[in-house]
C-alpha angles and dihedrals in degrees: 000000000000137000118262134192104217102212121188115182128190116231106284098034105283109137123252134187114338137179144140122257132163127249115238112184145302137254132160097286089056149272117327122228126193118211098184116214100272096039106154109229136172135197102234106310083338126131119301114267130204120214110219102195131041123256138192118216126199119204102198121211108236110004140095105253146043126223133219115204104201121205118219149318084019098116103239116047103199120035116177120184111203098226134161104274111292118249126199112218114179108313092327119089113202138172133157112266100231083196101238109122122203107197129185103205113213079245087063089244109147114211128177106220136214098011084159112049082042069065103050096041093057079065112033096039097032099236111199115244093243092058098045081048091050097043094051082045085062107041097055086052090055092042090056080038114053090028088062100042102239148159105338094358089053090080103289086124091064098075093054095042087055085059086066088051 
């Protein structure tokens, strides 16, 4: 296991929410990150954060989006960001946050987050239409996805949560 320095950006470079985690290992959905309960994030320079529950987060290879796994009780289970492909520089992870959010409830309710402010970006940060094209892309895919329960969002995450307990 290794240290790792979890970076989101926003389009255009502004950090976003940061914070370390550890690797814990790969497997053909991507590399597994741990963010123990009392991990200390910031948005951006923000006030420090403390995270109360533990997560898993998974950095896929090759696709448009990052997942957080929560354990319970944290409200939503699954939390995927749809982000630009992550990219692991040194002992630091980064991607751009493209602002849509695809959350599983507890509940099992599936909700797609921040519609609006996906909207407001594209002006005020001038995303380019390839990546707006790219990000809705992703975001129909996760919602199918994680709805369904399958592939990473079908319980891979459980055995690597088992290793915070």
């Amino acid at each position: 296991m290794s240290d790792v320095r979890v970076v989101f950006r926003k389009y255009g470079g502004a950090l976003h929410w940061n914070h370390p985690g550890r690797v814990l290992g790969d497997d053909q959905h991507g590399i597994w990150v741990a963010v123990p309960g009392g991990t200390v994030a910031r948005k951006g320079e923000g006030p420090a954060v403390k995270w109360e529950t533990h997560a898993i987060m998974l950095f896929p290879r090759d696709a448009w989006w990052t997942a957080s796994f929560n354990a319970a009780p944290h409200r939503s289970e699954v939390y995927v960001d749809v982000t630009t492909v992550p990219e692991w520089r040194d002992d630091e992870v980064t991607m751009l946050d493209l602002d849509l959010d695809v959350i599983r409830m507890r509940d099992g309710r599936l909700i797609l987050d921040d519609e609006d402010e996906f909207a407001e970006h594209q002006v005020l940060l001038g995303y380019p239409p390839e990546l707006v094209a790219r990000a809705e892309e992703s975001a129909r895919w996760l919602m199918d996805e994680v709805g369904a329960r399958r592939g990473p969002f079908g319980g891979a995450h459980l055995k690597w949560l088992a290793m915070l307990d």
